[in-house]
C-alpha positions in Angstrom: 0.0 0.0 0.0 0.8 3.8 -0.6 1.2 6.0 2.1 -1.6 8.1 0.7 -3.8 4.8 1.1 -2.5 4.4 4.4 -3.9 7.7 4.9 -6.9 7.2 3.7 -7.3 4.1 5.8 -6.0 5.9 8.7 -8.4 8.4 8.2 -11.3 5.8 7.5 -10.7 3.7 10.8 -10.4 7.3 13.1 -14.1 8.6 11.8 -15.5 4.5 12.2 -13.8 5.1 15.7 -15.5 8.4 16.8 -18.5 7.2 15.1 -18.4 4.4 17.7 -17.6 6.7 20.5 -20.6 9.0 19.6 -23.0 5.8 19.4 -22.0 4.5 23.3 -22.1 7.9 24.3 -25.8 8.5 23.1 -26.2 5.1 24.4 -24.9 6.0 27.9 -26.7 9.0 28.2 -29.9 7.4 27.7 -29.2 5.0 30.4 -28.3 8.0 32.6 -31.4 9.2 32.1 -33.5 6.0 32.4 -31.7 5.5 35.8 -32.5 8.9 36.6 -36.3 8.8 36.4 -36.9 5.9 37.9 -34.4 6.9 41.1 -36.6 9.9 41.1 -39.9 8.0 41.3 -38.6 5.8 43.9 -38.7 2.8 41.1 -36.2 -0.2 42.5 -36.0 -2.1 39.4 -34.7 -4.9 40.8 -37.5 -5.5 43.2 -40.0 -4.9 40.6 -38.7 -7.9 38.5 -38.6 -10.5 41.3 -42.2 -9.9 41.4 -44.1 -12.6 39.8 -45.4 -11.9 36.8 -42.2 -9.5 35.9 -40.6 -11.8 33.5 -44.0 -12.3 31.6 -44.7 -9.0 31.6 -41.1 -7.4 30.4 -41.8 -10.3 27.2 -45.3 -8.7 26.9 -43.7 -6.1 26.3 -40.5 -6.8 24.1 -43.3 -8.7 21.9 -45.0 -5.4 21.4 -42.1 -3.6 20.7 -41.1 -6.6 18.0 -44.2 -6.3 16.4 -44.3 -2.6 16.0 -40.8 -2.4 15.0 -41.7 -4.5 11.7 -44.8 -2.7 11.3 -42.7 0.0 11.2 -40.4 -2.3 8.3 -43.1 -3.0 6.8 -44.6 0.6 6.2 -40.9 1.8 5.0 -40.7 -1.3 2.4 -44.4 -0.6 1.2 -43.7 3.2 1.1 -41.0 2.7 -1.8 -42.8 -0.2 -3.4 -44.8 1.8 -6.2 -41.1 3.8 -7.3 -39.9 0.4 -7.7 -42.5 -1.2 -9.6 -43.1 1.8 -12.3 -38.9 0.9 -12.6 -39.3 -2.6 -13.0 -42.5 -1.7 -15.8 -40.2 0.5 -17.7 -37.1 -1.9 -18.0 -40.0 -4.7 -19.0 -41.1 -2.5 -21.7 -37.3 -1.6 -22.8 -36.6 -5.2 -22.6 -39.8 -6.2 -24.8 -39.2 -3.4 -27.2 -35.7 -4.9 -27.6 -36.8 -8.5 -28.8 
């Protein structure tokens, strides 16, 4: 390799890096703040899911969130579906026109 490819690489692998860092810093703030509300409601979460029921209920609710989320997919996939289908007509149509 060059050096101005090692430079580039270099350069590459530092924004990937502080791309990282930004993504556990947004990740450790939201924790912070989690932690912080439910210290301020007086929320032990610990003694919440020794409850029974907690497990059941904290997979209620990842379920929900799993289904939303590809509701969510689902919408963005459909949302692009008619630009790709008048695509797919035109290269039928240049591909007919061709035989």
């Amino acid at each position: 390799m060059s050096e101005e490819e090692l430079l580039r690489r270099l350069e590459a692998l530092e924004r990937e890096r502080s791309e990282e860092i930004a993504r556990a810093n947004a990740a450790l703030a939201a924790a912070q703040d989690r932690s912080y509300w439910l210290e301020r409601w007086g929320v032990d979460l610990n003694a919440v899911m020794r409850r029974r029921g907690a497990g059941e209920l904290l997979t209620l609710f990842r379920a929900v969130r799993l289904i939303a989320r590809r509701g969510y997919e689902a919408a963005a996939s459909l949302a692009g579906l008619p630009g790709r289908i008048g695509k797919a007509r035109k290269k039928a149509a240049r591909e007919i026109g061709r035989q």
